[in-house]
C-alpha positions in Angstrom: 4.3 4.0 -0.1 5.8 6.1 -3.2 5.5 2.9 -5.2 2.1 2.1 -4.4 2.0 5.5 -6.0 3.3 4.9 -8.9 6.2 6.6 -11.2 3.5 9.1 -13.0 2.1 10.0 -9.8 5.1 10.1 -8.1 6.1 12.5 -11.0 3.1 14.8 -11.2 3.2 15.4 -6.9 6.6 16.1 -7.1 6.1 18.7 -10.2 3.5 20.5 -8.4 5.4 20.2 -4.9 8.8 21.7 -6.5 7.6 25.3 -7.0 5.5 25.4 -4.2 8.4 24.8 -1.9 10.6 27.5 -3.4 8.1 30.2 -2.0 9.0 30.5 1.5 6.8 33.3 2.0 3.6 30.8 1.9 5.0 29.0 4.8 6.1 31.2 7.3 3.4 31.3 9.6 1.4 34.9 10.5 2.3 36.2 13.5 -0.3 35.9 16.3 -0.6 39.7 16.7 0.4 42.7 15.9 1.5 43.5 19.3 4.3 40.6 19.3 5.9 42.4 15.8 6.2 45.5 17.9 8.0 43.7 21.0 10.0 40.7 19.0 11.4 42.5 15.7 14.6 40.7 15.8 12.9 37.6 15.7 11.8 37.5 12.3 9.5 34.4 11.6 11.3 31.5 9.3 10.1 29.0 7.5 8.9 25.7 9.2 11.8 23.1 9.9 9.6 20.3 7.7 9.1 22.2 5.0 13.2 23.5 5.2 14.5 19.8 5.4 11.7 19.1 2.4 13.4 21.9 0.3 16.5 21.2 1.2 16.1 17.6 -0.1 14.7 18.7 -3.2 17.6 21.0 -4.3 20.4 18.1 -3.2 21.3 16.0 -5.8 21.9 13.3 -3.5 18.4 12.6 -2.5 17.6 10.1 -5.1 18.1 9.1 -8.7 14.5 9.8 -9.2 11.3 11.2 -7.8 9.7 8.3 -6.5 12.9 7.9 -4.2 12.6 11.6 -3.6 8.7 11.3 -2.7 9.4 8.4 -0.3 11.6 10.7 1.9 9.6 13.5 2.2 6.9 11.1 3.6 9.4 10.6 5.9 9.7 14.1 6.8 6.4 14.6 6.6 5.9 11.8 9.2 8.3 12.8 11.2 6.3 16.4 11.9 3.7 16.6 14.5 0.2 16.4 13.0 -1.3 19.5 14.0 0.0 22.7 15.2 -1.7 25.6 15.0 0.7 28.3 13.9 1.3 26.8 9.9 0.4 28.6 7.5 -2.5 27.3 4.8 1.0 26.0 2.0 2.5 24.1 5.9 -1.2 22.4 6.3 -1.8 21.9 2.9 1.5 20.3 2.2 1.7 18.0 5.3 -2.2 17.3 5.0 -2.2 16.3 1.1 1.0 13.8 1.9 -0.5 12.5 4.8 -3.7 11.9 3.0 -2.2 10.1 0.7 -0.7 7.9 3.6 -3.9 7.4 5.2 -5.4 6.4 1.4 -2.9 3.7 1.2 -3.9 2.4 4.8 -7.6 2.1 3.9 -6.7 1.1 0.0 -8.7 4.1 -1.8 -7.9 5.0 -5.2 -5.0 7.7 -5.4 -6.0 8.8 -8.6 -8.2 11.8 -7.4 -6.4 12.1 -4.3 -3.4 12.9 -6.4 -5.6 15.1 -8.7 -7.0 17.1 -5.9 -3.2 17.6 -4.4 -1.9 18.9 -7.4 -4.6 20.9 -8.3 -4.9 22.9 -4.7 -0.8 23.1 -4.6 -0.9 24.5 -8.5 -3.7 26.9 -7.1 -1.7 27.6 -3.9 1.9 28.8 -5.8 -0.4 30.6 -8.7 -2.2 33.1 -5.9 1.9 33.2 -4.6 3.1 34.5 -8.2 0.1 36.7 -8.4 0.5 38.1 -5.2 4.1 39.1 -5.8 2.8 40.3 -9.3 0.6 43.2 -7.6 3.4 44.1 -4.8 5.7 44.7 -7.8 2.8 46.7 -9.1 2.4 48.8 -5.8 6.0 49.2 -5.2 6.5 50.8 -8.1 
């Protein structure tokens, strides 16, 4: 599927995929009430095994000599993870929605071209409220 893609493409998701990963806050999932905080404080939420394995394969340097190798196998991952649940946060959904998108474009042969627009635009717009967000906790903290 990554070479249907294309090299550039291939590129420009992974780019926009790499610092969206590294903020874990996005993609630990809200807990389902404030009551379960107050009874299950040791179990503090963590972030999803799909997105863990997904960093985790970014940051190895055995995962590929390049990113189209890297893209195929977090296609895999992302196949591999059950289509809905409704606990993930909006990076989780967005993440595993985009890539399976993408999967289901290849499937029905539509263009990627705006497919991979759109995916790089919403996770650019998803790690930039992230850095802004930690930008005005910095700001109240202090």
């Amino acid at each position: 599927m990554a070479r249907q893609l294309g090299k550039k493409n291939c590129n420009r998701l992974y780019d926009a995929l790499h610092p969206l990963i590294n903020e874990k806050s996005l993609f630990t999932p809200e807990p389902s009430s404030r009551w379960s905080t107050l009874f299950f404080t040791d179990t503090s939420p963590t972030t999803p095994e799909g997105i863990e394995q997904i960093s985790e394969l970014m940051l190895s340097p055995t995962s590929g000599k390049d990113n189209l190798v890297r893209l195929e196998k977090i296609l895999q991952i992302v196949l591999d993870r059950p289509i809905a649940d409704e606990t993930r946060s909006e990076a989780t959904n967005s993440v595993y929605g985009r890539l399976r998108s993408l999967l289901k474009a290849q499937e029905e042969q539509i263009s990627f071209a705006g497919l991979v627009d759109r995916t790089v635009e919403e996770w650019n717009s998803l790690f930039n409220k992230s850095k802004q967000s930690h930008h005005s906790e910095s700001l109240f903290h202090h």
